[in-house]
C-alpha positions as CSV (number, residue, x, y, z in Angstrom):
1,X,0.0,0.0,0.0
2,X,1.5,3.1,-1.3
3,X,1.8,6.0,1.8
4,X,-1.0,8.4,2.0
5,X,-4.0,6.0,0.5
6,X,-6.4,4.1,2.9
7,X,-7.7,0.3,2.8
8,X,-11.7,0.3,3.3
9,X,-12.6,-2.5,4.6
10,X,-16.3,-3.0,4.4
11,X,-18.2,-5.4,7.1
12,X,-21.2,-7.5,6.2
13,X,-23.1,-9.5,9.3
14,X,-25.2,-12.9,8.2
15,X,-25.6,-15.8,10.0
16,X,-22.9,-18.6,8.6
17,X,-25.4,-21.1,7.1
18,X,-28.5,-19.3,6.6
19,X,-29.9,-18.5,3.3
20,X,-31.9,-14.7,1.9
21,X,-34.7,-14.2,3.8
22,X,-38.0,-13.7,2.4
23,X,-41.0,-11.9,4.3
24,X,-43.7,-14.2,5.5
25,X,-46.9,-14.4,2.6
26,X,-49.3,-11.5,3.5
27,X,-52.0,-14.6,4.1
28,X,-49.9,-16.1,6.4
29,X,-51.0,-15.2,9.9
30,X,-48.6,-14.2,12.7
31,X,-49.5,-15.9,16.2
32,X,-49.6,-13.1,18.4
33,X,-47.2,-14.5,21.2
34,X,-44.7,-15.2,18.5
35,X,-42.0,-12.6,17.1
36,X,-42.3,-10.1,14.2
37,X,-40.4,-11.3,11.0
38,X,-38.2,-8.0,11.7
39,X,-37.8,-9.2,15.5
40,X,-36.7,-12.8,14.1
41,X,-34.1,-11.4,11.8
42,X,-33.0,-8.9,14.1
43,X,-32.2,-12.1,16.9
44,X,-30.5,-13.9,13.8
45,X,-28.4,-11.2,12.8
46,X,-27.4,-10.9,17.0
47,X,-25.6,-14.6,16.4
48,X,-23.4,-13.1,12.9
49,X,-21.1,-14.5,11.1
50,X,-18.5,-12.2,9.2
51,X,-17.6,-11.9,5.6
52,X,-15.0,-9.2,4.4
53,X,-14.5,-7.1,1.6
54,X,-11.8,-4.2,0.6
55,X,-11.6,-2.0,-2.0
56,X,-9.3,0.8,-2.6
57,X,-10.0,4.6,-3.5
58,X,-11.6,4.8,-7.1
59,X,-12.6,0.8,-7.2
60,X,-16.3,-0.2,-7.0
61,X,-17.0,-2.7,-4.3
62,X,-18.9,-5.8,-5.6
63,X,-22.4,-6.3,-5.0
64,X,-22.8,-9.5,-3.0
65,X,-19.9,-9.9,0.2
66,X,-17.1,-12.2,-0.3
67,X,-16.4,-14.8,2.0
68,X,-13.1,-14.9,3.2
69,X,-10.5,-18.1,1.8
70,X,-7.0,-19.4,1.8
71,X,-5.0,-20.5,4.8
72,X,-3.3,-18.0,7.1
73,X,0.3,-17.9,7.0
74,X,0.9,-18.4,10.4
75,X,5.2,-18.2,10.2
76,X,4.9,-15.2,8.0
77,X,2.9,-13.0,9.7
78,X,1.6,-11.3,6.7
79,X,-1.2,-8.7,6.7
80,X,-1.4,-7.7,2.9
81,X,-4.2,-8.9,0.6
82,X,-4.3,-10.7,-2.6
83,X,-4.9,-8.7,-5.3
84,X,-7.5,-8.7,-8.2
85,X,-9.8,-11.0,-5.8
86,X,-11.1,-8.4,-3.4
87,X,-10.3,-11.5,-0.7
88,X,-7.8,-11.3,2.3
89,X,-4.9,-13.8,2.7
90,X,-5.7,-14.4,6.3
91,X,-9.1,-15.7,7.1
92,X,-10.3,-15.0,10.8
93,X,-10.6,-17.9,12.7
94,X,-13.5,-19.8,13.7
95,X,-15.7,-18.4,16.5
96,X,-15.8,-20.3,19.9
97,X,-19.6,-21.7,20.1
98,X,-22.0,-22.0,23.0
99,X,-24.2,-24.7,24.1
100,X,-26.8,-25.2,21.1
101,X,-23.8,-25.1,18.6
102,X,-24.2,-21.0,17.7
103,X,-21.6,-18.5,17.7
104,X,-21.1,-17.2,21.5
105,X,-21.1,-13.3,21.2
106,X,-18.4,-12.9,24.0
107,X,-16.3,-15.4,21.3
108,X,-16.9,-12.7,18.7
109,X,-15.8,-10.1,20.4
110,X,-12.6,-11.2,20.9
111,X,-12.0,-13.2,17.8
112,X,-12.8,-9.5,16.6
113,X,-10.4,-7.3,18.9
114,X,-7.7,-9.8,17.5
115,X,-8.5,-9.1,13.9
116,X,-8.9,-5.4,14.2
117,X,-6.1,-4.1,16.1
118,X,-7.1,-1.0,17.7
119,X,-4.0,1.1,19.3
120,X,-5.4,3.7,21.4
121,X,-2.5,4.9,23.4
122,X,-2.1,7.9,25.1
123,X,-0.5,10.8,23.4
124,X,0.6,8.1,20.8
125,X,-1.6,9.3,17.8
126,X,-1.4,6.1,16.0
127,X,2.1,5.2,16.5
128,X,2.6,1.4,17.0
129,X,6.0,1.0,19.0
130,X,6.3,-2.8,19.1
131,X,5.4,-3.6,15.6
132,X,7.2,-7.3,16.0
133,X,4.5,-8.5,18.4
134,X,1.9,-11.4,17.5
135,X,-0.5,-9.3,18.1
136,X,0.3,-7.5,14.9
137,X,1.5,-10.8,13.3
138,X,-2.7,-12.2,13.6
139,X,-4.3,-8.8,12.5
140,X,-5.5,-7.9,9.6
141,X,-6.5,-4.1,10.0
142,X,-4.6,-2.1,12.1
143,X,-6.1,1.3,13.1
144,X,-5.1,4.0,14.1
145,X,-2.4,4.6,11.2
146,X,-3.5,7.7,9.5
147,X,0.6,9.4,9.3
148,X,2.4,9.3,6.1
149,X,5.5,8.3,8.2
150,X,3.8,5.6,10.5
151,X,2.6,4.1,7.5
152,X,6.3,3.9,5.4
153,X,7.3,2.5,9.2
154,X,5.1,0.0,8.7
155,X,5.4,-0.9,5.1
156,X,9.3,-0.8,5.8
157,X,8.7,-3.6,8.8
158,X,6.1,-5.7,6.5
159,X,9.1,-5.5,3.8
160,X,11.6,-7.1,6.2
161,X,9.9,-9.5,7.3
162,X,9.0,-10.3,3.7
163,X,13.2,-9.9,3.5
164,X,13.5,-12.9,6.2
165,X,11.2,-15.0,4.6
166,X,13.2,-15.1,2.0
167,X,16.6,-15.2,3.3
168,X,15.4,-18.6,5.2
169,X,13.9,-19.5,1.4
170,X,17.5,-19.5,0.3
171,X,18.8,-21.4,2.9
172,X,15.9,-24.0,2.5
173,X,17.2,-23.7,-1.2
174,X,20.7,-24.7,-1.0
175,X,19.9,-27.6,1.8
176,X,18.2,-28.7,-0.8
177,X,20.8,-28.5,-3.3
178,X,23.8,-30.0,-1.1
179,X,21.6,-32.7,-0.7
180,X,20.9,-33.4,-4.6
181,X,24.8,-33.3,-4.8
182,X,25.4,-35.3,-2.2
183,X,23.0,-38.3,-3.4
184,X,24.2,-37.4,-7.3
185,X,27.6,-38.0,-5.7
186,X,28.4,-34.8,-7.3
187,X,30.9,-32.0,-6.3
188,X,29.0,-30.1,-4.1
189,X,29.1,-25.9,-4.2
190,X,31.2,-24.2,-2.1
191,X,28.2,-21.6,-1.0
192,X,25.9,-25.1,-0.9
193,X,28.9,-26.1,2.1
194,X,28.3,-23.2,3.8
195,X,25.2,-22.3,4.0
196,X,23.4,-25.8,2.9
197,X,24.1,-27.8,6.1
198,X,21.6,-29.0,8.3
199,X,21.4,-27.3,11.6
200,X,23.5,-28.7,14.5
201,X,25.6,-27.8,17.4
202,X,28.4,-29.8,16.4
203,X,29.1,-27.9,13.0
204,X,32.5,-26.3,14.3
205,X,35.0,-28.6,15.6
206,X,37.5,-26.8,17.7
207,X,41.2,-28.2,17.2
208,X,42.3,-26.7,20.2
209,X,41.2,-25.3,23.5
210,X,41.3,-21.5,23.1
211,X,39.3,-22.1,19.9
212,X,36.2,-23.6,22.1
213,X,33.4,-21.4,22.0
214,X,31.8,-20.7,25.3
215,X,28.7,-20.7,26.2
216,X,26.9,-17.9,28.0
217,X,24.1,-18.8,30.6
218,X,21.3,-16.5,30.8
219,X,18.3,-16.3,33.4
220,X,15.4,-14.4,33.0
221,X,17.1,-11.4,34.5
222,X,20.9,-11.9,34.0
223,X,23.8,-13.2,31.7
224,X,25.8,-14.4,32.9
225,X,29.6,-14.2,30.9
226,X,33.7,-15.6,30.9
227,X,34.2,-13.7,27.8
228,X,36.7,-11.0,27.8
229,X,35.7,-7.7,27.8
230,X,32.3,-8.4,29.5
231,X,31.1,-8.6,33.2
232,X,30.9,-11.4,34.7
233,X,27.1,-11.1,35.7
234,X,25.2,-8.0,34.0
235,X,21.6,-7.8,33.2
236,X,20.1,-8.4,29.7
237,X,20.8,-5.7,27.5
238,X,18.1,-4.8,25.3
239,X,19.5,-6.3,22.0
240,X,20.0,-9.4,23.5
241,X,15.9,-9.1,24.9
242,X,14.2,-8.6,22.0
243,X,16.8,-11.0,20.0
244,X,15.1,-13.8,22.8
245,X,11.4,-12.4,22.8
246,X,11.4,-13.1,18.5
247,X,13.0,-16.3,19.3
248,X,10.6,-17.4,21.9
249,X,7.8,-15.9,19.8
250,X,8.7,-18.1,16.5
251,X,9.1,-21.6,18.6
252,X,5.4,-20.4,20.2
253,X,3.9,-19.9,16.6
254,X,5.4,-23.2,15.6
255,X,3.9,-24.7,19.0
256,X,0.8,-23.8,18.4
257,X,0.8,-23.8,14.4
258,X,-2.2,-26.8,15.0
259,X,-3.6,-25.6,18.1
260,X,-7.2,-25.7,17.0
261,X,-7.0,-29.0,15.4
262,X,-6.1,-30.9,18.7
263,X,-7.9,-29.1,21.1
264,X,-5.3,-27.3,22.8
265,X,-3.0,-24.1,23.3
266,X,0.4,-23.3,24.7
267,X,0.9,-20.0,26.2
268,X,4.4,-18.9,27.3
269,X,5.2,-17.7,30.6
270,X,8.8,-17.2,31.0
271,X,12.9,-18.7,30.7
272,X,13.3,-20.4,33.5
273,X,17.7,-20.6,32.5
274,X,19.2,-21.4,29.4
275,X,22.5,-20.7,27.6
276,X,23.1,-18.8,24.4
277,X,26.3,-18.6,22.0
278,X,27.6,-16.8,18.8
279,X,29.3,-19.4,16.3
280,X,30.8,-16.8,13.8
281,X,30.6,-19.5,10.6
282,X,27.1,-20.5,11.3
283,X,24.8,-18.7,13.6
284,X,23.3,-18.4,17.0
285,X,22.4,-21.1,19.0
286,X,20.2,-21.3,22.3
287,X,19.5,-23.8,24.4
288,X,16.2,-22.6,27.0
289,X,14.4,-24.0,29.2
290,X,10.8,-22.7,28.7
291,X,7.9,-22.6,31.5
292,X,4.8,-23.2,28.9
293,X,0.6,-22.8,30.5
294,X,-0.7,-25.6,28.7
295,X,-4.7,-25.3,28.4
296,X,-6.9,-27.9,26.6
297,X,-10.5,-26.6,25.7
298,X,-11.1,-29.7,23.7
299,X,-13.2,-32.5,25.7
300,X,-12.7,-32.2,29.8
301,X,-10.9,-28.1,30.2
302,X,-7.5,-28.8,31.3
303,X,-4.8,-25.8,32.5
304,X,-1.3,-27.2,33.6
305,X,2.0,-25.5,33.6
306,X,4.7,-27.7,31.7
307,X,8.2,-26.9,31.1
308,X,9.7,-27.7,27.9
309,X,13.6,-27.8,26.9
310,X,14.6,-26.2,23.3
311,X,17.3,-26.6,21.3
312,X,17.2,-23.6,18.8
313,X,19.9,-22.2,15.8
314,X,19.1,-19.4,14.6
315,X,21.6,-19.9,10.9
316,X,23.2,-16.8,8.9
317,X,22.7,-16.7,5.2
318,X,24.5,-14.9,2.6
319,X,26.2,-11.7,3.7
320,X,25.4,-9.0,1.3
321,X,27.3,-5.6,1.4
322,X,26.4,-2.2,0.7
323,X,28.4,1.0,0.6
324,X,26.2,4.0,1.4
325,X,27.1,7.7,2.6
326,X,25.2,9.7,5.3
327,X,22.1,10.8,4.8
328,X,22.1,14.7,5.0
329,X,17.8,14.7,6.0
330,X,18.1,18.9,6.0
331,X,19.2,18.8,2.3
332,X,17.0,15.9,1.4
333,X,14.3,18.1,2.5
334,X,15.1,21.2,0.9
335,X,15.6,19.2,-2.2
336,X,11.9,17.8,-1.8
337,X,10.6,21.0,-0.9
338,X,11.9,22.8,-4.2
339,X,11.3,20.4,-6.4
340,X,7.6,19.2,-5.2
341,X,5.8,21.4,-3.8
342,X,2.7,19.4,-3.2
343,X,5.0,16.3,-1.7
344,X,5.4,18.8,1.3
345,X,4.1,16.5,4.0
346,X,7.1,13.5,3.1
347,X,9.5,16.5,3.6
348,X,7.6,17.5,6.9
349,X,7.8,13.8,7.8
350,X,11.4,13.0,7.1
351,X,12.1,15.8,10.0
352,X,11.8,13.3,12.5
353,X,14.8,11.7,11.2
354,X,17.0,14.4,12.0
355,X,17.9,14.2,15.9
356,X,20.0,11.4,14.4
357,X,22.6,13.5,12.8
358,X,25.7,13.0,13.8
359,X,28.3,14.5,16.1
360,X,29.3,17.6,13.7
361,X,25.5,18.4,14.0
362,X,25.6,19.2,17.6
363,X,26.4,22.5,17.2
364,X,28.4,23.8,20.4
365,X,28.6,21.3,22.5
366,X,31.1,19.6,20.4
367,X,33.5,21.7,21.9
368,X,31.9,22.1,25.6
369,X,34.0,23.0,28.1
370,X,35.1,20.6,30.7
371,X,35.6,21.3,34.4
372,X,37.9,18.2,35.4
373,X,37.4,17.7,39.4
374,X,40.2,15.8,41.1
375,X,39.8,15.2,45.0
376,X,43.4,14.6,46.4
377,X,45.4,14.3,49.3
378,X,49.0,13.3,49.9
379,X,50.7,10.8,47.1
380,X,52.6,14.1,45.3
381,X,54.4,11.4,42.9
382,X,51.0,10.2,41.7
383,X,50.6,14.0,41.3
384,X,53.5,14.5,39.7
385,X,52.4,11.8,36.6
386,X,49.3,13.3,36.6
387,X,50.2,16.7,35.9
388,X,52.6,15.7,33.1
389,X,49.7,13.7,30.9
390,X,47.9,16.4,31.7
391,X,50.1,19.1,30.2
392,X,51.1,16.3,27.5
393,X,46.7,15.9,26.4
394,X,45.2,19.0,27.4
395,X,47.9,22.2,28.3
396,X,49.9,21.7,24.6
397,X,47.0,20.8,22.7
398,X,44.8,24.0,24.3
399,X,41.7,21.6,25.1
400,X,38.7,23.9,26.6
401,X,38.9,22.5,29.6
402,X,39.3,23.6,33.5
403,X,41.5,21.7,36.2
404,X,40.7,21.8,39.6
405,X,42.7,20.4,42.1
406,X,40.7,19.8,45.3
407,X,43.9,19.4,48.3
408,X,43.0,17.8,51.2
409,X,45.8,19.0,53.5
410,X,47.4,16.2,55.8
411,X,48.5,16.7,59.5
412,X,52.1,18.1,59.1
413,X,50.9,20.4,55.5
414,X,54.5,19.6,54.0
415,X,53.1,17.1,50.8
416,X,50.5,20.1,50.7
417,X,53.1,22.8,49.8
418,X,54.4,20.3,47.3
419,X,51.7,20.5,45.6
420,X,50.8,24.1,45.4
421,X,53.9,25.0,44.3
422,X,53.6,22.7,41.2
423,X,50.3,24.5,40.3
424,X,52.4,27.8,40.8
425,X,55.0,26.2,38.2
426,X,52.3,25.1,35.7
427,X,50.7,28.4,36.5
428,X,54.0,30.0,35.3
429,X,54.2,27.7,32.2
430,X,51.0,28.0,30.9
431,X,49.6,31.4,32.2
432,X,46.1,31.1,29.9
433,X,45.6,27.9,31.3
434,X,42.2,27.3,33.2
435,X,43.4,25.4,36.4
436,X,42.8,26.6,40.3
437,X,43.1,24.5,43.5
438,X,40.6,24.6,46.1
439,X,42.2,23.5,49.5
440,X,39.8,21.6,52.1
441,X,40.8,20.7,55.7
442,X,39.8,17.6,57.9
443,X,39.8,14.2,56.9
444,X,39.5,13.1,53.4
445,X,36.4,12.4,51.7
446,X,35.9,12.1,48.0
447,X,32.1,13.1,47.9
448,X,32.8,16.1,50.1
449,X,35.4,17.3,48.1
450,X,33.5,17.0,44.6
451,X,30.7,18.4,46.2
452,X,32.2,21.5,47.5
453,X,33.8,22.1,44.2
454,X,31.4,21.6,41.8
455,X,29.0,24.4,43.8
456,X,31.1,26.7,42.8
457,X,30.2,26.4,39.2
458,X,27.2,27.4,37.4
459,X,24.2,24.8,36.5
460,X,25.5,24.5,33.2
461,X,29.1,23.4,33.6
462,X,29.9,20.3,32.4
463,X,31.5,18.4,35.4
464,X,34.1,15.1,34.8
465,X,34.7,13.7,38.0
466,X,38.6,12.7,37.8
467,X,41.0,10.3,40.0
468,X,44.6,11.2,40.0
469,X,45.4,7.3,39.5
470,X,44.1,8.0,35.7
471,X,45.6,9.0,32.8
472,X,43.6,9.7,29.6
473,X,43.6,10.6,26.0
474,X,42.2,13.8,24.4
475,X,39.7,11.2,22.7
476,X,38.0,10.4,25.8
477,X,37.3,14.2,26.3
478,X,35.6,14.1,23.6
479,X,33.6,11.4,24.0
480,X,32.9,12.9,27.6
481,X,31.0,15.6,25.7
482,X,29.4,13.9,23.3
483,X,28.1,11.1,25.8
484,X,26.6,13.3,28.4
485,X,23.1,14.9,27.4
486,X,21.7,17.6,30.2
487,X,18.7,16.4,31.4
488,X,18.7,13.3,29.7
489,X,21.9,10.8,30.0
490,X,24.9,10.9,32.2
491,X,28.2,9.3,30.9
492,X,29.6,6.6,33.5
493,X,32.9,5.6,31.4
494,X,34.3,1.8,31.9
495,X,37.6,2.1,32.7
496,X,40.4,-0.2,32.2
497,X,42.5,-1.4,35.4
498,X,46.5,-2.1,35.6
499,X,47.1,-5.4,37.0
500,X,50.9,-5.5,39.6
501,X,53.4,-5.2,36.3
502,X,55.4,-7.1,38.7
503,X,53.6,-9.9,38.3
504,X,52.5,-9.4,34.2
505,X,55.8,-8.4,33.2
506,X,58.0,-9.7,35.9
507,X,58.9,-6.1,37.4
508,X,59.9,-4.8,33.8
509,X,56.8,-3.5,32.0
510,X,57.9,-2.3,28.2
511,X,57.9,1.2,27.0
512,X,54.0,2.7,26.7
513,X,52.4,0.2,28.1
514,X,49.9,2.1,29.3
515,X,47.6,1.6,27.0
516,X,47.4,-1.9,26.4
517,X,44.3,-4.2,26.7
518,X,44.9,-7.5,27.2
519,X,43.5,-10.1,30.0
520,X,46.8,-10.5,31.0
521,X,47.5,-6.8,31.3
522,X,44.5,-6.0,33.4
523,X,41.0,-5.6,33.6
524,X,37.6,-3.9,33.2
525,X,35.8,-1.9,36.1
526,X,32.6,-2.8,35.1
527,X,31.7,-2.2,38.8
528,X,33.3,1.2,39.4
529,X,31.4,4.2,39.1
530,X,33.7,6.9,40.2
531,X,34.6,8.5,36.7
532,X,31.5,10.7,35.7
533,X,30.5,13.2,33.3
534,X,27.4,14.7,34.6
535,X,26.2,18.3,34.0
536,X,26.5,20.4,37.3
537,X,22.2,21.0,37.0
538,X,21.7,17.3,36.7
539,X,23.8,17.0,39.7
540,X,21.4,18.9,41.7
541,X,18.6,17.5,40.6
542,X,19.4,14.1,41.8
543,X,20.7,15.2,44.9
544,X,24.1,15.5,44.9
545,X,26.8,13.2,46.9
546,X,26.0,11.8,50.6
547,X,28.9,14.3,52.0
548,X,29.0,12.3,55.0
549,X,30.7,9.1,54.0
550,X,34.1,9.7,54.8
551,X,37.3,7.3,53.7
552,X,37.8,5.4,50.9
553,X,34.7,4.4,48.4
554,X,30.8,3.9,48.3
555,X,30.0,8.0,47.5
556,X,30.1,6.8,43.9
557,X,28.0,4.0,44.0
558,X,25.4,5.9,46.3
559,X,25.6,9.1,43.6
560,X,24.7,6.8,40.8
561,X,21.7,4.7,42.6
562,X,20.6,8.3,42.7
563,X,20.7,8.9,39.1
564,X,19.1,5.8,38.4
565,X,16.4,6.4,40.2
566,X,15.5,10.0,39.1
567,X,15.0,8.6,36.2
568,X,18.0,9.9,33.9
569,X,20.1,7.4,31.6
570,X,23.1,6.2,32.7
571,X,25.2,5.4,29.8
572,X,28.2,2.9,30.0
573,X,30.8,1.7,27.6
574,X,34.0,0.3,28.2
575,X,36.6,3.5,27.7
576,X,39.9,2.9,25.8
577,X,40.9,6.9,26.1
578,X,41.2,6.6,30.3
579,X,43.5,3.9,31.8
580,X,43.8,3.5,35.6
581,X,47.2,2.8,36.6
582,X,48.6,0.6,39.2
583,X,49.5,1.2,43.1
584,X,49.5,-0.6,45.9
585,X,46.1,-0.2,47.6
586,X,46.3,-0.1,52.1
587,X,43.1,-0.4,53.3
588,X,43.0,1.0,56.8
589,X,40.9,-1.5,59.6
590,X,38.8,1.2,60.4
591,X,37.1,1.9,57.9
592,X,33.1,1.0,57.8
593,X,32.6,-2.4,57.6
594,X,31.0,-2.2,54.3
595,X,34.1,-0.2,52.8
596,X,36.7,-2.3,53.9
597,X,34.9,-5.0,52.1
598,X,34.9,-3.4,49.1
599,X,38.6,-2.2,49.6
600,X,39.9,-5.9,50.2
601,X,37.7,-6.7,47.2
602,X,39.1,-4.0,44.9
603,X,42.9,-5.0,46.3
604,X,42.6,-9.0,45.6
605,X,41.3,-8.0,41.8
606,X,44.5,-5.8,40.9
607,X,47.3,-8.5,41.6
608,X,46.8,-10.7,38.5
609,X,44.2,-12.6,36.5
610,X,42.9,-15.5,38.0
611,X,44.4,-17.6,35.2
612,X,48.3,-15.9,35.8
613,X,48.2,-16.6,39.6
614,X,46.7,-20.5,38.9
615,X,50.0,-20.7,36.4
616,X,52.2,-19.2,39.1
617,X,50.5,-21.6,42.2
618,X,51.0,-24.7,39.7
619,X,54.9,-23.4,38.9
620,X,55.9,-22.7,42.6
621,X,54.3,-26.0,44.2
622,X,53.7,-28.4,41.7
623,X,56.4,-27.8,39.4
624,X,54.5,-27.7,36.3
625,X,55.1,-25.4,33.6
626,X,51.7,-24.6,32.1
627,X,51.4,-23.5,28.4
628,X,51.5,-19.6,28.5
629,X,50.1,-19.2,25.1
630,X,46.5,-20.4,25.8
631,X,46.1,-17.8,28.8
């Protein structure tokens, strides 16, 4: 259906078997105590079948209804309509019944909310947001869906879905075609190899143990993960949700492909566990363990939960490639604009396109100022190293940024007046340069600190809350900018962690090593939220820092619980611009309970990976020399 026309769709109610009536002869008498011939219709027409018709704008309908034929498509999910015939692909189904065999009105109904899809959400004016729903899959209208752009959203969904179809055609298609090698005892095609065989988990053979591919195990919840580069427990990322939700709603839809027929339907409920893993050549595969509602309406009415085990691949066919530039919406819509006048609502539709223009579309924030906030006390050769990648990625290059160093003085003041006189020689260095230090007195706390300093700045400052354990590229500033939306999204970097060179490289780490990400090199703080870009209005509106934990962590975590719960994004991705680099972590006794914990924690993970300290244990007491190379 082309955008801007409508599909009429025009109902006719008559009872299933009954044939034209006729008025009763005028000599025929009516008993009094029996109903009108009107009255008698009128109580026919109550128990209605339905028979469809559609015609589109400028065609005559035909003069006698059309009874709907052909069998629905159930895998397909297809909602378009044969054309020439005036009849739809999908039939409705049959009506439940009621005692005496007759159509039950309350069956009706819903057999009819099914068919007709009504989407009357609030503010939503038509928009369907989960088109990939078998709701939508089982309709044959669906209403409201009056927007030139809704409707090119939804002829661009029916499209790939007709694109899948066909995709799994060809893979049908060269099963086939292996096979007629295979028994012709004929060479059989390369492509045929590849994407011809028949589905199984045993397709890759590993020839040796770092080629294994592992398997992830997932709950309804949570994945959990031994790749590298990932958590070990996170929860289910959207992609991976809606990659399971189509999966679970195909094997349904084959489930239930003959649910009528035998007197029965399975509804799902939910993944009890099951694992999930990428093979690269061939596809993904799942293994789940589904808890089904099994209801039988055929004979004596039966509902039992079951629990059924699948074994799923989901293949790849042919890649296909396509080179394509940016689309620049704000010319295309000039272009349409001048050109066609009258096509002026496309134009006015394509609009909603642009908020996803690039970075060099951002206008000034892509050169935002950032106020870098580093809490500090003591360590002045931690200091030191800071200060010089700091000069090195932001003082030569003339990055718009601010530095502020907030000092925490300690008992005798002399690392204190270390300190401020390398600002004074910075200061003397680079005299344009933004950078100030803000002293603070009594014992340290981070969330004090960050919070004393960032009030001094106006709601619009773009605060990154800094560590002088980091170093960090002028990429990463960038991507501080770009990540962090005010009002909307604050920008929670991953950062990589340094494991003890002493143990990785034996106490002589190579030349810029800094910046290399390996397992065996360190690892990701997927559960350190310290490092934040956060705008200084968003700050206040979540609450700020709890300024009275004192010591070493759990402001961070507490700040972003609070940004969770206010409802702005938090956005996470691992960080290769920021690097946080080894030192021996002392965790004093009298801390809180709860921090000391986490400090011990934090201190076990930065010795080694668990695989380089099992090699070292098996070398020291064993003897055995374990093949470095796999690790």
């Amino acid at each position: 259906m082309r955008g801007g026309e409508e599909l009429f769709v025009l109902v006719w109610f008559t009872h299933p078997t009954s044939k034209p009536l006729k008025p009763p002869p005028a000599a025929q008498s009516v008993p009094q105590d029996s109903p009108s011939w009107s009255e008698r219709r009128r109580r026919r027409k109550h128990h209605s079948g339905a028979s469809f018709l559609h015609a589109l704008p400028g065609q005559t309908a035909p003069a006698t209804p059309l009874r709907p034929c052909g069998r629905p498509e159930v895998a397909s999910g297809r909602l378009s309509s044969s054309e020439g015939g005036g009849k739809w692909q999908r039939p409705p189904p049959r009506p439940t019944r009621n005692g005496r065999g007759e159509p039950s009105q309350a069956g009706w109904e819903s057999e009819m909310q099914q068919l007709f899809h009504e989407n009357y959400e609030h503010n939503r004016k038509g928009y369907i947001q989960d088109l990939h729903n078998i709701k939508i899959h089982t309709a044959i209208t669906l209403h409201p869906n009056k927007r030139p752009a809704y409707q090119y959203r939804l002829h661009n969904y029916i499209l790939s879905r007709k694109i899948s179809e066909l995709r799994y055609r060809t893979i049908q298609l060269h099963r086939e075609s292996a096979l007629m090698s295979k028994l012709s005892n004929s060479e059989i095609n390369k492509e045929d190899q590849q994407l011809g065989t028949m589905p199984s988990f045993n397709r890759f053979q590993p020839r040796e143990m770092n080629e294994v591919i592992e398997w992830e195990f997932l709950t309804g919840k949570f994945l959990y993960s031994t790749a590298e580069n990932q958590p070990p427990r996170q929860s289910i990322n959207s992609i991976l949700r809606a990659a399971l939700d189509d999966i679970v709603m195909q094997v349904m839809e084959m489930i239930n492909e003959n649910s009528k027929s035998r007197g029965r339907l399975i509804d799902f409920k939910e993944i009890q566990y099951g694992y999930s893993r990428v093979d690269p050549m061939h596809g993904v595969e799942y293994i789940l363990d589904l808890l089904l509602l099994y209801k039988r309406h055929k004979g004596r009415k039966l509902t039992v939960p079951v629990r059924r085990h699948a074994y799923l691949q989901q293949l790849f066919s042919k890649p296909f490639f396509k080179e394509a530039e940016e689309l620049d919406v704000r010319n295309l819509v000039e272009n349409i604009n001048s050109d066609t006048p009258s096509f002026t609502f496309l134009s006015n539709s394509l609009k909603i396109f642009s908020s996803f223009q690039g970075t060099k579309e951002m206008g000034g924030q892509s050169n935002k100022k950032i106020h870098i906030l580093v809490p500090l006390t003591g360590r002045y050769d931690i200091f030191l190293r800071f200060m010089e990648n700091f000069e090195k990625t932001c003082l030569i290059p003339r990055q718009n940024v601010k530095l502020a160093i907030i000092l925490f003085s300690s008992d005798s003041g002399q690392d204190s007046n270390k300190h401020i006189e390398l600002m004074k020689d910075y200061h003397n260095k680079y005299p344009k340069a933004d950078m100030t230090l803000i002293p603070m007195t009594g014992v340290f706390s981070r969330g004090l600190g960050l919070e004393v300093a960032s009030s001094q700045f106006e709601n619009g400052t773009l605060l990154l809350f800094c560590d002088v354990d980091l170093i960090f590229t002028t990429d990463f500033l960038q991507r501080c900018r770009d990540n962090t939306v005010k009002g909307q999204q604050v920008y929670y970097p991953i950062i990589f962690s340094q494991y003890d060179p002493k143990v990785t490289y034996g106490g002589s780490p190579p030349a810029e090593s800094n910046f290399v990400f390996t397992k065996k090199t360190g690892f990701w703080r997927d559960y350190g939220f310290g490092i934040t870009c956060i705008y200084k209005s968003d700050l206040l509106s979540v609450g700020g820092f709890d300024t009275s934990i004192q010591g070493w962590g759990l402001e961070d975590v507490d700040l972003f619980t609070k940004v969770i719960t206010s409802g702005l994004k938090a956005f996470r991705s691992q960080e290769i611009g920021v690097v946080h680099i080894f030192h021996p972590v002392h965790c004093d006794p009298n801390l809180d309970p709860k921090q000391y914990k986490m400090c011990l924690g934090s201190k076990a993970s930065t010795f080694a990976s668990t695989m380089q300290l099992a090699e070292q244990w098996l070398e020291k007491h064993l003897g055995v020399r374990y093949n470095r190379t796999l690790s």
